[in-house]
C-alpha positions in Angstrom: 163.7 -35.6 -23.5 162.7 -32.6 -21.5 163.2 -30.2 -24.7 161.4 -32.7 -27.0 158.1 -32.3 -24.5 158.4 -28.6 -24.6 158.7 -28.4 -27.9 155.5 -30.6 -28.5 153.4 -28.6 -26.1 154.7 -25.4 -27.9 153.6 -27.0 -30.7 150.0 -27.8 -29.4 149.6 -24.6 -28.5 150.1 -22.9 -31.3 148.6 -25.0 -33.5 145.1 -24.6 -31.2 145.7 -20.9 -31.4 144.7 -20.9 -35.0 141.3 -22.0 -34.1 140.8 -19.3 -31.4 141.2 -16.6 -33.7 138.0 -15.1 -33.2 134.6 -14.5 -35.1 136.3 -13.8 -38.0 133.6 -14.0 -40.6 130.8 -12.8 -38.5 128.5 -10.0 -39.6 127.3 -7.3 -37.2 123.5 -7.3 -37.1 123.7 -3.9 -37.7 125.2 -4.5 -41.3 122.3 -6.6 -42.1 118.4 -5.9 -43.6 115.9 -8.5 -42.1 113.5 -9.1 -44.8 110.2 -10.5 -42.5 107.8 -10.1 -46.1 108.8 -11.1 -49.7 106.5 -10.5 -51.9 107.1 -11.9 -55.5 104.9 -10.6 -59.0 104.8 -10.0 -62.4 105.2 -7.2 -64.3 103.4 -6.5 -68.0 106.9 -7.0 -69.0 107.5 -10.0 -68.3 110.4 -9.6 -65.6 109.9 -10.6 -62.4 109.4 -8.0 -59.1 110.6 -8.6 -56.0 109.2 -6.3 -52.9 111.0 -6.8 -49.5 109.0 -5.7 -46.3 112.3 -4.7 -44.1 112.6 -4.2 -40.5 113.1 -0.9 -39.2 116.4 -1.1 -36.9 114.7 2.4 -34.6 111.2 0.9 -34.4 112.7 -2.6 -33.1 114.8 -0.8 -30.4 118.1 -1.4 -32.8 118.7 2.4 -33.3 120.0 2.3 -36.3 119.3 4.1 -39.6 116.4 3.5 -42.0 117.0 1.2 -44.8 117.3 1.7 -48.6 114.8 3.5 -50.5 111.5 3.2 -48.5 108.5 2.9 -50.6 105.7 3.5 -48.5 104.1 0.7 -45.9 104.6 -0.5 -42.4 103.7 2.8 -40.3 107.4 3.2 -38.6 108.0 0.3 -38.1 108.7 -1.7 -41.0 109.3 -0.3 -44.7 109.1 -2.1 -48.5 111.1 -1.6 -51.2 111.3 -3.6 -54.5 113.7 -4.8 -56.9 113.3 -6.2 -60.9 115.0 -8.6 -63.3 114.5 -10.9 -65.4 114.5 -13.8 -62.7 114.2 -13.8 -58.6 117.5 -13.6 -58.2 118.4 -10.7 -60.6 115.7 -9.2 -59.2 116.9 -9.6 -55.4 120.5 -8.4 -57.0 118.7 -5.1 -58.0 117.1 -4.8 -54.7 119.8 -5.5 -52.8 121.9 -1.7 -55.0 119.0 0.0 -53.3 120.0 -0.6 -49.8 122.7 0.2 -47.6 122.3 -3.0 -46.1 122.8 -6.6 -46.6 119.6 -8.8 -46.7 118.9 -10.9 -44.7 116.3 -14.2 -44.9 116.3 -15.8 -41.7 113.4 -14.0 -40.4 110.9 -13.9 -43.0 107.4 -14.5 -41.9 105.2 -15.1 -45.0 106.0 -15.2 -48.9 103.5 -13.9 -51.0 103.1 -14.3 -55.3 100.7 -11.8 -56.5 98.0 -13.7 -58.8 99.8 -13.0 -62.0 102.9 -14.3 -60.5 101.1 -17.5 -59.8 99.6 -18.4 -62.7 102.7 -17.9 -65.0 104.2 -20.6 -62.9 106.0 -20.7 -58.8 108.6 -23.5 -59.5 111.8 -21.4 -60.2 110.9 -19.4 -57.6 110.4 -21.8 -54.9 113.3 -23.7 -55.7 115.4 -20.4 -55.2 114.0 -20.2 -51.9 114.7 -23.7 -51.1 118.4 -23.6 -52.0 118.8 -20.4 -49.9 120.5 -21.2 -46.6 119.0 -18.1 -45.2 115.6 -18.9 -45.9 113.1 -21.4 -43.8 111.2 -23.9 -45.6 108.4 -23.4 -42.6 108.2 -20.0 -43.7 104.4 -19.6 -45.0 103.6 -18.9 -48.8 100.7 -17.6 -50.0 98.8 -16.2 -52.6 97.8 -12.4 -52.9 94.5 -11.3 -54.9 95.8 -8.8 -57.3 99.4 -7.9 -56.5 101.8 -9.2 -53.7 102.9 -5.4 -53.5 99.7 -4.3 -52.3 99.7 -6.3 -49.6 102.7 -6.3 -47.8 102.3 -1.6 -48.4 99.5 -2.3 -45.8 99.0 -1.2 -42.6 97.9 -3.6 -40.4 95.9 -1.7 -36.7 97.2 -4.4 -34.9 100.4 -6.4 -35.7 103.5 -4.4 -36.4 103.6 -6.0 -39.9 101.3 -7.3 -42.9 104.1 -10.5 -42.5 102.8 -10.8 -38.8 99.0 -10.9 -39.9 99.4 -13.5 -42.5 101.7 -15.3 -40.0 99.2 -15.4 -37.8 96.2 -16.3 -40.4 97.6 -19.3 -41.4 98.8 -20.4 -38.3 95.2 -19.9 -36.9 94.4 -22.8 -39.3 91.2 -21.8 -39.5 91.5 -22.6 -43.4 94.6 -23.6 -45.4 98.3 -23.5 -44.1 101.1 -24.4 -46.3 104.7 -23.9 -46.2 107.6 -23.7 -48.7 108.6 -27.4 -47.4 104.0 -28.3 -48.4 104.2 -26.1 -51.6 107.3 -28.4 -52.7 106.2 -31.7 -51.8 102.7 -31.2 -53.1 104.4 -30.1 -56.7 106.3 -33.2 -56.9 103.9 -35.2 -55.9 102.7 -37.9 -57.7 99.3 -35.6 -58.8 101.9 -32.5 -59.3 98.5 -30.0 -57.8 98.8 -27.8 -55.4 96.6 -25.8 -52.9 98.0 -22.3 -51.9 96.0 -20.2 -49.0 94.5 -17.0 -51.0 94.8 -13.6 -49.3 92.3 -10.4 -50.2 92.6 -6.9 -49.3 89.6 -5.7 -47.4 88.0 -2.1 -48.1 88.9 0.6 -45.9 86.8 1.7 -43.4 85.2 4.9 -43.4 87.6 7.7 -42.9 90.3 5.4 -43.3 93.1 5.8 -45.6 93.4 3.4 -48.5 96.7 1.6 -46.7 95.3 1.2 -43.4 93.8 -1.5 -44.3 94.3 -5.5 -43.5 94.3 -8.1 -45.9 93.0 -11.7 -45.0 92.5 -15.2 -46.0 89.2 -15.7 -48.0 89.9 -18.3 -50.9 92.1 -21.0 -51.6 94.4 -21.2 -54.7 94.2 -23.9 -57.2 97.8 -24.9 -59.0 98.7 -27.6 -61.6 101.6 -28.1 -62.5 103.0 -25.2 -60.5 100.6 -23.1 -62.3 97.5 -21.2 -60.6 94.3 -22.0 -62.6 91.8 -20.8 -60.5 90.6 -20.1 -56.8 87.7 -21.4 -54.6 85.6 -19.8 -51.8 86.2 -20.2 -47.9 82.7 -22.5 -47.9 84.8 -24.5 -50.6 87.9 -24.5 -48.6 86.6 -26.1 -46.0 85.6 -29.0 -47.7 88.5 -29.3 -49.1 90.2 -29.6 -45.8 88.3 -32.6 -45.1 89.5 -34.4 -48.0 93.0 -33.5 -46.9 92.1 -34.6 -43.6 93.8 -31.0 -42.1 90.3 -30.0 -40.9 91.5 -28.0 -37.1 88.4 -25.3 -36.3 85.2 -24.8 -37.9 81.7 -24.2 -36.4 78.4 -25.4 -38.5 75.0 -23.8 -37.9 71.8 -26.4 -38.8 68.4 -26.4 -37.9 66.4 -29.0 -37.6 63.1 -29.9 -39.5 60.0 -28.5 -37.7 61.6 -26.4 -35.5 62.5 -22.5 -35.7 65.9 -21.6 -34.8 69.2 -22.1 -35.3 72.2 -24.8 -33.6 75.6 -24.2 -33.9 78.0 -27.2 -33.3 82.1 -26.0 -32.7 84.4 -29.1 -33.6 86.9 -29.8 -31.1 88.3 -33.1 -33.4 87.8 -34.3 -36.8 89.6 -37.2 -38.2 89.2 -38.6 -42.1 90.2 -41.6 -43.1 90.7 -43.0 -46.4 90.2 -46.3 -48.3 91.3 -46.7 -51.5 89.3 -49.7 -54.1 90.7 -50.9 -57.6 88.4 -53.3 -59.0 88.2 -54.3 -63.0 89.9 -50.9 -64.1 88.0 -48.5 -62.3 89.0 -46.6 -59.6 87.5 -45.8 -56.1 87.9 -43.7 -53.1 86.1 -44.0 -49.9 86.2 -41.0 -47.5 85.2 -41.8 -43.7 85.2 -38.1 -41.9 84.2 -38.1 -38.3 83.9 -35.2 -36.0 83.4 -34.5 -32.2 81.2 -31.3 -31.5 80.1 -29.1 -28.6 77.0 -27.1 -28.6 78.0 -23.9 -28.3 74.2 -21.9 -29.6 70.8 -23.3 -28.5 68.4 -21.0 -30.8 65.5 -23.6 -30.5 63.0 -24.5 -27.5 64.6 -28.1 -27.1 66.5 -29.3 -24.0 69.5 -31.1 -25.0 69.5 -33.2 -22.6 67.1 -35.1 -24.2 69.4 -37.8 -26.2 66.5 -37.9 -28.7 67.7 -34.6 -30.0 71.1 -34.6 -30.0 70.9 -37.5 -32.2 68.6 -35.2 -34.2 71.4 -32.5 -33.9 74.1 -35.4 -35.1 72.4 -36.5 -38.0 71.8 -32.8 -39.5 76.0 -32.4 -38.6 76.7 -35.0 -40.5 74.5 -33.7 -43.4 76.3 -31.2 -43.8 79.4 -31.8 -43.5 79.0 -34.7 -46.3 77.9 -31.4 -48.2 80.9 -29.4 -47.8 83.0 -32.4 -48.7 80.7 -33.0 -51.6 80.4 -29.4 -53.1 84.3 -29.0 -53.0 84.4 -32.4 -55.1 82.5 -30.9 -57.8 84.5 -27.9 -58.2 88.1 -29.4 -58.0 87.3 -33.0 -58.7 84.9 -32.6 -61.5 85.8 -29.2 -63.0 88.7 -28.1 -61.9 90.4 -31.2 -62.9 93.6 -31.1 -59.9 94.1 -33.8 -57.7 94.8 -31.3 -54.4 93.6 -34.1 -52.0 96.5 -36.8 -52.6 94.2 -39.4 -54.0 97.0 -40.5 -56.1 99.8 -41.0 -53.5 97.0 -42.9 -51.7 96.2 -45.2 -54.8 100.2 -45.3 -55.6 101.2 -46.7 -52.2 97.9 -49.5 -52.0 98.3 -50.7 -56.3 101.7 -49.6 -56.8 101.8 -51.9 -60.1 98.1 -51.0 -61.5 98.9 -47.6 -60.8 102.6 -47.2 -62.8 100.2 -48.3 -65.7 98.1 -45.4 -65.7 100.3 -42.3 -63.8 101.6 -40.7 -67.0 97.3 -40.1 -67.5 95.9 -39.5 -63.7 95.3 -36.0 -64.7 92.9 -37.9 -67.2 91.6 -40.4 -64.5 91.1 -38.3 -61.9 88.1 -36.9 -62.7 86.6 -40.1 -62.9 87.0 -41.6 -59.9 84.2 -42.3 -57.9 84.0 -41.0 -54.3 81.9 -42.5 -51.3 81.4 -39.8 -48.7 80.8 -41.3 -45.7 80.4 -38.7 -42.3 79.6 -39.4 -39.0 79.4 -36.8 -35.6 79.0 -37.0 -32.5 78.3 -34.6 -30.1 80.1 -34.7 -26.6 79.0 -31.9 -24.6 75.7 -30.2 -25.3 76.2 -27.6 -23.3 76.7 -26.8 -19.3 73.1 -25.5 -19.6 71.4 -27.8 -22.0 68.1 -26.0 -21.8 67.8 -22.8 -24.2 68.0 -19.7 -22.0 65.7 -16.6 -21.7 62.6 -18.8 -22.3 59.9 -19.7 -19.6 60.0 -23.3 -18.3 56.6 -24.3 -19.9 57.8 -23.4 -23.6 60.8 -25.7 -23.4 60.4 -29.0 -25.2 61.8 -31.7 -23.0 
């Protein structure tokens, strides 16, 4: 019996030495290329380009050698090269003979599609991305105006990468922010549009070299059916983030009839809520978008703490905010044609039967639905010093 134990643990422990056989698959960072920037275009070709923004293993303390071909960009410490083919991945197979490294996806910051990219169509290439185990679908996408190239060759003063800076533009959320995960949910949504943040290179400054340079978010893509088909303003934008109800910052300046001078009101919470109406075949939306503001610029002679004008200030807020939600309408709504707000997962879920009746035309629909804007503010804080400052006591208006 004593030999039959033995020979069992013996056993046991050889069998559990298998498993403690070390890291045998593991790969040395130092054999590996972390891509923190793809950029993704077109060329007149046809074939697709790929362009890599690469971390530099000396400027990260890694002490390594430089990787691949270079190709200008990143000032030390990043550098792009690019790679073609016929699709993404062809095109990331040719990259990848130009380095001496393996790529790597697991830290890339922001994917860009240079504006002929995008309107040729982004599906393939976002679903490479998402099958990817590398990649992160919380990784931001964007669009560049002109090429995708161009941007991530800049030199940013400040971040260490043109990755970092559009990292840190969208997470600002001062306009749009959408991920891989956003990009493919909005396309297979029940309106198939999409809203993309739009990125433009700014002019260099005087004495400045062409590359040193930032680029920065200005406009807002407009996709259908994974397509691009045109691009709105900031002013546009932000109306269009109300409709989305993913309004975070914004500031409004107003004035108020009969007096010179200017208010400006920062939000510190919005919320919009919407109800959605099907009566005899036609379809309506009602938007409620309320905001809370703080005075953050007296430019008039009124003391604030005078309720009478802050309900003055109120009423011109809301004004124009049911502009902003109002112009973007028009131009996406009415012209545009592309359901970017999720009216029609809205309408799906609340007439589910009246809608399977009409989802093979919403793209027909759509443009005729009629939208009630209602807005309301409130301001919370007019300021610790509601009176306006630098003016003598006797010109104030109490």
């Amino acid at each position: 019996m004593g030999i039959l134990q033995k020979a069992v643990k013996i056993l046991f422990i050889c069998v559990h030495l298998i498993f403690l056989s070390g890291c045998w698959d593991r790969t040395e960072v130092n054999d590996l290329a972390l891509i923190i920037g793809l950029g993704i275009d077109q060329t007149k070709d046809g074939k697709i380009m790929i362009t890599a923004e690469l971390a530099v293993p000396k400027a990260v303390g890694g002490g390594g050698q430089t990787m691949g071909d270079g190709g200008g960009g990143g000032g030390g410490e990043t550098i792009v090269s690019s790679g073609t083919g016929a699709t993404v991945a062809d095109a990331i197979s040719n990259l990848q003979e130009k380095l001496s490294r393996r790529v790597f996806w697991g830290h890339t910051k922001a994917i860009v599609f240079g504006e002929k990219a995008a309107k040729a169509g982004i599906r393939q290439h976002l679903d490479f991305l998402s099958r990817n185990p590398q990649v992160r679908l919380r990784s931001n996408v964007l669009v560049s105006k002109g090429t995708a190239k161009s941007v991530l060759e800049l030199l940013p003063p400040i971040e260490q990468s043109s990755a970092e800076v559009m990292r840190e533009l969208s997470e600002s959320e001062l306009l749009l922010r959408v991920t891989i995960r956003d990009a493919l949910q909005m396309l297979s949504s029940d309106a198939g549009a999409a809203a993309l943040p739009m990125v433009k290179i700014l002019p260099p400054e005087k004495g400045k070299k062409d590359l040193e340079t930032v680029a920065f978010i200005q406009r807002t893509a407009i996709f259908k059916k994974d397509k691009m088909i045109g691009d709105i303003d900031d002013k546009l934008t932000r109306g269009v983030l109300w409709l989305r109800n993913e309004i975070k910052q914004a500031n409004i300046t107003i004035t108020l009839k009969g007096e010179k001078g200017n208010i400006t009101a920062t939000m510190i919470r919005a919320h919009t809520e919407f109800i959605p109406k099907y009566e005899k075949g036609k379809w309506k939306m009602i938007v409620k978008a309320t905001s809370e503001d703080d005075i953050i610029l007296n430019g008039t002679k009124l003391n604030l703490i005078n309720p009478k004008y802050t309900k003055m200030i109120e009423k011109e807020l809301e004004n124009e905010i049911n502009k902003r939600i109002r112009d973007a309408l028009k131009k996406v709504q009415k012209e545009m044609k592309a359901d970017i707000f999720g009216f029609a997962e809205i309408f799906h879920r609340k007439y589910p039967r009246e809608w399977n009746k009409v989802k093979n035309r919403w793209e027909e629909i759509f443009p005729t639905v009629e939208v009630v804007v209602q807005t309301k503010s409130y301001v919370r804080r007019p300021g610790v010093n509601t009176a306006p400052q630098g003016l003598p006591e006797d010109e104030v208006k109490q």
